[in-house]
Backbone as CSV, one residue per row, in Angstrom:
resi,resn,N_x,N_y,N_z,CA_x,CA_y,CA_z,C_x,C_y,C_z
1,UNK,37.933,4.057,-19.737,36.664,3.506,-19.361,36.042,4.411,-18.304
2,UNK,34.817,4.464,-18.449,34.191,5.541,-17.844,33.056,4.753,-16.536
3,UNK,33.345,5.253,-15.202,32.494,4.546,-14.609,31.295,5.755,-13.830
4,UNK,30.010,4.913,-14.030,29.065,5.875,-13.518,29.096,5.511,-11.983
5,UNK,28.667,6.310,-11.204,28.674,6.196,-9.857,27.327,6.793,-9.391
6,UNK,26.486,5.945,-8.816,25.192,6.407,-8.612,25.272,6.063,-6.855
7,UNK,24.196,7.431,-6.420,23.921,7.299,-5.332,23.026,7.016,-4.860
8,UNK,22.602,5.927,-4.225,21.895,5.432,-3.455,21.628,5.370,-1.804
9,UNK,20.618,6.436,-1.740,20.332,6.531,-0.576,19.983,5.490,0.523
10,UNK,20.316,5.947,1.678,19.938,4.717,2.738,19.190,5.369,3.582
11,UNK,18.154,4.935,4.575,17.456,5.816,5.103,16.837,4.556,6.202
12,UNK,16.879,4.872,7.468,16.724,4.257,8.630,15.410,3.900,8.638
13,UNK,14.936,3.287,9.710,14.036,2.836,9.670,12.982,3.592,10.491
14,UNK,13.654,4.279,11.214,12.921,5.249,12.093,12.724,6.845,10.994
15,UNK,13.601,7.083,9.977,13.542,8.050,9.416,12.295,7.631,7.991
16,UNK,11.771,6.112,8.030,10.669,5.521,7.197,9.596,5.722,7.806
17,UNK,9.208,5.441,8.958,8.550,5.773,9.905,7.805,7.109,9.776
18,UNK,8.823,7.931,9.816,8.226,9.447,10.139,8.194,9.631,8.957
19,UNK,8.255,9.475,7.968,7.803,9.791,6.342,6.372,8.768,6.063
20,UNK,6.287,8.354,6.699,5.098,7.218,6.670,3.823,7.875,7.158
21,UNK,4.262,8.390,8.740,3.417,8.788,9.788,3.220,10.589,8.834
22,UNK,3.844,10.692,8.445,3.512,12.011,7.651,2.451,12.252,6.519
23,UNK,3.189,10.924,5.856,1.667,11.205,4.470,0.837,10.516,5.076
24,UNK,0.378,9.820,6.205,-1.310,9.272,6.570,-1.558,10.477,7.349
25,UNK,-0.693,11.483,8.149,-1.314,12.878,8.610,-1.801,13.519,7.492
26,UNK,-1.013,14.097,6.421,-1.390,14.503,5.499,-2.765,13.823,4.895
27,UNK,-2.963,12.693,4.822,-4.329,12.238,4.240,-5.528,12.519,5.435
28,UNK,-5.135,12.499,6.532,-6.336,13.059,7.506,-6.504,13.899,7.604
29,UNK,-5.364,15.172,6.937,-5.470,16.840,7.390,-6.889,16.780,5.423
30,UNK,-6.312,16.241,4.625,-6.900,16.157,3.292,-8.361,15.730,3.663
31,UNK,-8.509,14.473,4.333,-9.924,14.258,4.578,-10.793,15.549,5.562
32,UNK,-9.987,15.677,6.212,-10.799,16.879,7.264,-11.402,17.756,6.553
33,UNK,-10.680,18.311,5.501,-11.042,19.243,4.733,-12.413,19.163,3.711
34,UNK,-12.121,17.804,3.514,-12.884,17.315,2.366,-14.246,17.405,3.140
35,UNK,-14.473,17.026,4.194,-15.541,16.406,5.118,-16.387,17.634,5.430
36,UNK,-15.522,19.174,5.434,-16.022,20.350,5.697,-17.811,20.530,5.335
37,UNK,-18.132,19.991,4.208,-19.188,20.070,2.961,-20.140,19.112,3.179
38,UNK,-19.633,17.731,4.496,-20.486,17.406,3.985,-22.016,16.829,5.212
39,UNK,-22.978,16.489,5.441,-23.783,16.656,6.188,-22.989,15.858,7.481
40,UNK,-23.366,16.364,8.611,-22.682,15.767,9.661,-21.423,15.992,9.981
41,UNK,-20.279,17.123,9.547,-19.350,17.081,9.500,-18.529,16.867,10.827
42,UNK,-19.279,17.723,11.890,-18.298,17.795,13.082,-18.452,16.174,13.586
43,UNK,-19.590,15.422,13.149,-19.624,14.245,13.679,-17.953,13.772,13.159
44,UNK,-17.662,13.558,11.688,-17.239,12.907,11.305,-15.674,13.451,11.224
45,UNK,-15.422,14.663,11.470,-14.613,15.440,11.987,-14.101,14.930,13.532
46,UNK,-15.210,14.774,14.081,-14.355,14.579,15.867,-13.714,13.031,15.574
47,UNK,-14.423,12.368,14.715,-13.085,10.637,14.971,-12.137,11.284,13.915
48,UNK,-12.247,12.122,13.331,-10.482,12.485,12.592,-9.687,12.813,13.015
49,UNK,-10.060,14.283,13.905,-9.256,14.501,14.543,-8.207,14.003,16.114
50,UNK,-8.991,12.921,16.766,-8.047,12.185,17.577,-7.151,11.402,16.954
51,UNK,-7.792,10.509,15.701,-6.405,9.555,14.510,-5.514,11.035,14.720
52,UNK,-5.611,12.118,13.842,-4.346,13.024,13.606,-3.550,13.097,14.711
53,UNK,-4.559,13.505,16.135,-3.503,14.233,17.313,-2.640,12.367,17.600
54,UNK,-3.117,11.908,17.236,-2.621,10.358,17.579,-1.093,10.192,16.799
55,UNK,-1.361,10.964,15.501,-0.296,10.652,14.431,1.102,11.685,14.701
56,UNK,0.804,12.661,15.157,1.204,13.989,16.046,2.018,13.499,16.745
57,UNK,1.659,12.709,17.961,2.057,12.340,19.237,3.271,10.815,18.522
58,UNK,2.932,10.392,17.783,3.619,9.076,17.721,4.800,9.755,17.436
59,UNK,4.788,10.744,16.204,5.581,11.368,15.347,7.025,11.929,16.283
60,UNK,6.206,12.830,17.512,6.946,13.482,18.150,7.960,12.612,19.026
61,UNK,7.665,11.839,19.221,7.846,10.096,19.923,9.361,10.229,19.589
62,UNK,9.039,9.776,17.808,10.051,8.791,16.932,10.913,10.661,17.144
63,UNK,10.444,11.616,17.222,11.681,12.694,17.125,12.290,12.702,18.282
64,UNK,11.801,12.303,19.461,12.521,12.450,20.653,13.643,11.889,20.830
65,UNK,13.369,10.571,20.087,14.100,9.085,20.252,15.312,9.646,19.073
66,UNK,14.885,10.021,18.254,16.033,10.291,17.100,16.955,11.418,17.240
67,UNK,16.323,12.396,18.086,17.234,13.482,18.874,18.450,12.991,19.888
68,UNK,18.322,11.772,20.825,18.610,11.840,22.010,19.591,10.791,21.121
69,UNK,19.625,10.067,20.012,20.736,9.203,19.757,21.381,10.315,18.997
């Protein structure tokens, strides 16, 4: 009898976190870009870019915390 053995990953909650906080950076680095084209940009550019440095800073947070354990 043959048994399959599958692996199933486990992944913390702090390591969900920073995969989380990653693709909504990624969607603000995507919008920034997008926004390049269009009238008003730096307006709509300057509230993007504090969300990102915001997403940055949390990020670096959850690495500090995950370093020091």
């Amino acid at each position: 009898m043959s048994q399959n053995f599958v692996n199933i990953a486990t992944y913390s909650e702090e390591d969900k976190k920073k995969t989380y906080l990653l693709e909504v950076k990624e969607e603000i680095e995507n919008l920034l870009k997008l926004s390049e084209n269009l009238d008003y940009a730096k307006y709509i550019q300057g509230h993007l870019y504090p969300v990102k440095y915001e997403l940055e800073r949390q990020f670096s947070l959850l690495d500090k915390t995950t370093q020091i354990n």
